[in-house]
N, C-alpha and C positions, 0 to 999 in steps of 0.2 A: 160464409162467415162461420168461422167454425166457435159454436157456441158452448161447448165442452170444456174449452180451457187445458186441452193435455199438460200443457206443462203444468197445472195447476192442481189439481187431481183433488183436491181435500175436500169438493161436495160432490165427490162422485160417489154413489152407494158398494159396499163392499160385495154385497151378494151378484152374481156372476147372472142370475135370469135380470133382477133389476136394471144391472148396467147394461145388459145385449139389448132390454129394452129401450132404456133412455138413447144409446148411442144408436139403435135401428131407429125411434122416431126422431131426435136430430138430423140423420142420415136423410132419413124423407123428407125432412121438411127441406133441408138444405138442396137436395136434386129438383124438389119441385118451386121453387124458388129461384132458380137459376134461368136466367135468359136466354133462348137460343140463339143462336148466331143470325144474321139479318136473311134473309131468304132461308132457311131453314127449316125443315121439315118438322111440326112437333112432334114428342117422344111420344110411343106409345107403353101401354103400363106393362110389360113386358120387360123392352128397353129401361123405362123407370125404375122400372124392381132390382133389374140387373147392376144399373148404378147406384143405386140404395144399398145393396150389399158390397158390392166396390167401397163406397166410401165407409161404410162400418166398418169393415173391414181393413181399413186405411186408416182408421183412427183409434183401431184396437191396438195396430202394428205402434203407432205413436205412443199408444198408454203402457204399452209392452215396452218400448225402448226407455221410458222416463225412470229416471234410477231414483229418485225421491222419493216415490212416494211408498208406505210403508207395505210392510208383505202379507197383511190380508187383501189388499187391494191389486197388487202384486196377483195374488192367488184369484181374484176374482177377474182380470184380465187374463191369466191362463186358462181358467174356466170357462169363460167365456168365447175364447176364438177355440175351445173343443166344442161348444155350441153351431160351428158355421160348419155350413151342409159341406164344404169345400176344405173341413181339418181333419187332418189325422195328429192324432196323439199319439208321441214318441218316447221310449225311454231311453234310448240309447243315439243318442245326437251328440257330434264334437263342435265345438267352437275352432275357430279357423287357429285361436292358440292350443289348442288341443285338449282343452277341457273339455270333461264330458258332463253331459247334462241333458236335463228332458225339456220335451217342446213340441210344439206344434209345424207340422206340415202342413203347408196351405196350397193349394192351387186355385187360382184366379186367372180372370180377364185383364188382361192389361191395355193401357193402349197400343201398343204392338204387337196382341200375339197373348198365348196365354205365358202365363207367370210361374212359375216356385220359389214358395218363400219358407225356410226353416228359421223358425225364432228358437233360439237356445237359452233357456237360464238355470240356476241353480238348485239342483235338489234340494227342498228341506226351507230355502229362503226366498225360494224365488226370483232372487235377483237376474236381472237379464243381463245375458255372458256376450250377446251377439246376436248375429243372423247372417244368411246366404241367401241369392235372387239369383236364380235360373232364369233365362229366358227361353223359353221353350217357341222351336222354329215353325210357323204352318205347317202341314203336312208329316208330320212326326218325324221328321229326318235327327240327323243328329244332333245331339243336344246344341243349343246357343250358347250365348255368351252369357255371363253373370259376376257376383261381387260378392265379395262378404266382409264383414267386420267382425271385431271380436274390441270388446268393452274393456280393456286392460284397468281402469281405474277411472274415477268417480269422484271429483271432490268442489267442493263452495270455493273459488277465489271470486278476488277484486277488481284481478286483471286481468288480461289475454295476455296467456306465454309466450315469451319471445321465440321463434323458431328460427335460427340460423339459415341465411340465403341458401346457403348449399349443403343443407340437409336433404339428400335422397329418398331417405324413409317419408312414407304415405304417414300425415296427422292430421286428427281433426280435433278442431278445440268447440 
C-alpha cells in the first residue's frame, strides 16, 4: 500500500533529509509487510534492505515525475535522490526533446538485471522535463534495451483526449 500518496504530495515535508526519511521508513514498513510467496524462502535483512532502497527509490522516481506539486518540494525530491548511495548529480542532461537540464543518474537493481535511470528537469524550477531507463545486460556486455520520455506539456482537464485510431505517434494521457 503505498502510503505516501505521490499523486498527492501536499503533507509531504519540503526538506529533502525529512522526506529520504519518511519515504525510507514507508519503504520499510511496506517490504516488511509484504507476504512471501507460498513455499518461499524468508528474506533476509540484506535482501530486506536491498528492497527498501528499491522501493524509495521507486517512489522518489514517482514524486520526481508529479508535475503538481510546487517547486520547493520539487527541489526537495531532487535533493533527495542526490541522497541515495546509487545517484550522481548531473548538470548537463538532455531530455529525449532536446532540452537541457540537470538531474540525477541512478543505477539500481531491477528485477531483470541492473537498471539506469536519468531523471531530467528544469534549471531554476525544477520542473521534471523527463527521463530514460537503460537496461543494462548481465555480464557487462553491450548495452540493452531502454525508453525514454520527455514531458512536453502538463495541464488539469475534465476529459481524456480523443486520439485518432491511426495516429502513429507514441501518447500518453
Amino acid at each position: 500500500m503505498n502510503v505516501l500518496s505521490p499523486t498527492g504530495g501536499g503533507d509531504l515535508p519540503a526538506d529533502p533529509d525529512q522526506l529520504l526519511a519518511r519515504i525510507r521508513a514507508d519503504a520499510d514498513a511496506s517490504v516488511r509487510n509484504e507476504r512471501p510467496e507460498p513455499g518461499a524462502a524468508p528474506r533476509g535483512e540484506e535482501q530486506i534492505k536491498g528492497l527498501v532502497e528499491r522501493t524509495a527509490m521507486s517512489r522518489l522516481l514517482t514524486l520526481a515525475a508529479n508535475p503538481f506539486p510546487g517547486p520547493g518540494l520539487r527541489a526537495a525530491v531532487l535533493s533527495a535522490l542526490s541522497r541515495m548511495p546509487t545517484a550522481t548529480m548531473r548538470t548537463d542532461l538532455t531530455d529525449l526533446a532536446g532540452r537541457k537540464g540537470i538531474g540525477a543518474l541512478i543505477r539500481f537493481q531491477g528485477p531483470e538485471g541492473w537498471e539506469r535511470a536519468e531523471l531530467i528537469f528544469e534549471p531554476g524550477t525544477y520542473r521534471f522535463l523527463g527521463y530514460s531507463i537503460l537496461l543494462e545486460p548481465p555480464g557487462g556486455g553491450p548495452e540493452g534495451q531502454g525508453y525514454a520520455t520527455a514531458v512536453l506539456e502538463t495541464k488539469i482537464v475534465n476529459a481524456m483526449p480523443k486520439i485518432p485510431a491511426d495516429d502513429s505517434e507514441a501518447v500518453t494521457c
